[in-house]
N, C-alpha and C positions, 0 to 999 in steps of 0.2 A: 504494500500500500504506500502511495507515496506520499512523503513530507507534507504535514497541512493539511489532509485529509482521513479527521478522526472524528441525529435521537431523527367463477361465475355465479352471479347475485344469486338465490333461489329466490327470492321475493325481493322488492321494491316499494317503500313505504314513505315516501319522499316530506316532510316534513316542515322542510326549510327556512324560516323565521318565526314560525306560528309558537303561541306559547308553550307549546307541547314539547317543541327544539329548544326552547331554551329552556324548559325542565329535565331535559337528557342534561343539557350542559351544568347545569347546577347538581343535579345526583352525581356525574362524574366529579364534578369539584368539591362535591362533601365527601365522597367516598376516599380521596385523598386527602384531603382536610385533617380527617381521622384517624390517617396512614401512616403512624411514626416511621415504618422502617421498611424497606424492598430491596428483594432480593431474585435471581434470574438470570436468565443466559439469552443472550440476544444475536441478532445477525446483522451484519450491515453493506448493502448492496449500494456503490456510490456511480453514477450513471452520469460522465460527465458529457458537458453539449459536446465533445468535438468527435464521441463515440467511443471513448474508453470505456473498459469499465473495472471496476476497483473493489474485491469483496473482502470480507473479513469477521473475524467472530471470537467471541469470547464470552465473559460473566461479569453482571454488573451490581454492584449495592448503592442503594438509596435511602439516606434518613435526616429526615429534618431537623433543624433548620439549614439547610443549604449543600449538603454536602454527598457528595459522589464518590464512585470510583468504580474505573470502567477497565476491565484486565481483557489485553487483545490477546490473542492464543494464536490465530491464523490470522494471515498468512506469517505473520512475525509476533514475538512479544512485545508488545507495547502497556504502558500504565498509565494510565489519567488517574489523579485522586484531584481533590482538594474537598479543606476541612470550611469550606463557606469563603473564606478571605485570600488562602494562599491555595492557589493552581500547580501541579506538577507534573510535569510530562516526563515521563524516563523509557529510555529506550536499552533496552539491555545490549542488544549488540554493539550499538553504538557508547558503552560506556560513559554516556551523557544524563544529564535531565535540567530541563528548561525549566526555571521558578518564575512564577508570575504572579503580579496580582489579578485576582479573578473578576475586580472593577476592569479594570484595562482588557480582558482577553476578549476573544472571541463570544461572539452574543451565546447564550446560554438558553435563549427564552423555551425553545421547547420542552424543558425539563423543569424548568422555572415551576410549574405549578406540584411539581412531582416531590419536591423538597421544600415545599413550604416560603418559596422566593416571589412569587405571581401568580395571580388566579387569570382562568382564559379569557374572562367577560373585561379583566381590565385591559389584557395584552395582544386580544384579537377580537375581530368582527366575525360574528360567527356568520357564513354564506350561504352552510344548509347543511343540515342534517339526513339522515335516510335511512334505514332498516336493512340491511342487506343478512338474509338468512339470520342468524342467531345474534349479528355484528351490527352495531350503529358505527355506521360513517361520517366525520362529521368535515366540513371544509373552512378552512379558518383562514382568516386576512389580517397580517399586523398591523394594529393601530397605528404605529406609529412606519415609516421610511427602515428600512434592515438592508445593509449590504448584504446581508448573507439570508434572508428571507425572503420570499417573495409571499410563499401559499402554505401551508401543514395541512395534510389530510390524517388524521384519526383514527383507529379502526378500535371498536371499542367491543368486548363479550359484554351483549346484554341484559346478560343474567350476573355475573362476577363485577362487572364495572372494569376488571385487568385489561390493561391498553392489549393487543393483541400487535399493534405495527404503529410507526409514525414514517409519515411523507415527507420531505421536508422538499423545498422545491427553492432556488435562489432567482435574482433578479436575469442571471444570464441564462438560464433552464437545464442548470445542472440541479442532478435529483438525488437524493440520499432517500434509501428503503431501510427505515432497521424496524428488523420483527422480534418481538422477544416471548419467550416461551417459559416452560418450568416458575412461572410466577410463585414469590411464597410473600406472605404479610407479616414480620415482624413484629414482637414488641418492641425490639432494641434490636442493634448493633455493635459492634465493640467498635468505642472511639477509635484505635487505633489502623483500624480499617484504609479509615479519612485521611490520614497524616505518611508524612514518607519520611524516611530516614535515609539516603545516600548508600549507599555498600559502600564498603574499602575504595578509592582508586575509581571511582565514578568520577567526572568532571561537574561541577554546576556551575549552568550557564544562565545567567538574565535576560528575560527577553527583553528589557527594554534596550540595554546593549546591544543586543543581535538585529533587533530591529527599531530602531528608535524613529520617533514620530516627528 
């Protein structure tokens, strides 16, 4: 995967701004609301405009307030943590890892409501909703201007509330698919999860050094 790239219907029940969609959208947001801690292994299919394509896979933990940590297994080892405020990227092969603050990195927003960071009705325009077989689909617009968003599609069990995949789509029409499966609902976490400690003979690198603005 490279550098810089690391969230048939059987029925049609279309929905789309009617009170009824935006009562899908608020169960999904209490159901996390209530969510301290996730856990799961996900896929992620990156589908860029010029016709590459980019896949990858691994396990990820979630628990609020803010914090992640996303372990790539295939095609290489890769770690994303951060504990809400500091970001770490560490690449094992590469005997590196990038520190950042996670105000400055890359938008985060589709995850944002999954850790307790943004709810969907503040961070998106919801465009429609729709029942596909057992799955609410739901299509969302950022409120605000996103270099790196254009559209999020949803895919929701709607029986569980457990996300089943996120779309992500950018302004240029490169598409990111991640599906995630094995879902479990926590009460906790162990802090340490969130936080990184360097190995022996790692280098660490700043991004604001490496890329300054």
């Amino acid at each position: 995967m490279k550098r810089g790239r690391w969230f048939l219907a059987l029925s049609l029940l279309a929905v789309g701004l009617t009170p009824q969609g935006q009562g899908v959208v608020e169960r999904i947001q209490g159901f996390y609301d209530g969510t301290r801690a996730l856990k799961g292994q996900f896929s992620q299919r990156v589908e860029l405009a010029m016709g590459q394509v980019e896949e990858a896979r691994g396990a990820f933990y979630l628990k609020r307030p803010g914090m992640m940590r996303w372990e790539y297994e295939r095609p290489e080892q890769r770690l994303l943590v951060t504990n809400g405020s500091t970001l770490w990227a560490y690449t094992p092969t590469d005997r590196q890892v990038i520190v950042q603050d996670l105000k400055t990195a890359v938008s985060s927003i589709p995850f944002d409501f999954l850790v307790g960071a943004g709810r969907l009705t503040d961070q998106f325009v919801l465009r429609q909703v729709s029942l596909h077989g057992d799955s609410y689909r739901l299509v969302l617009i950022p409120r605000r201007p996103d270099p790196h968003l254009s559209q999020m599609e949803m895919e929701v069990d709607e029986a569980t509330l457990y996300i089943r995949s996120l779309t992500i789509q950018d302004p240029y029409n490169n598409r990111t698919v991640m599906r995630f499966s094995h879902l479990e609902v926590k009460s906790d976490l162990p802090a340490d999860l969130f936080s990184f400690v360097p190995p022996p003979g790692v280098k660490i690198l700043r991004a604001e050094e490496l890329f300054p603005r």
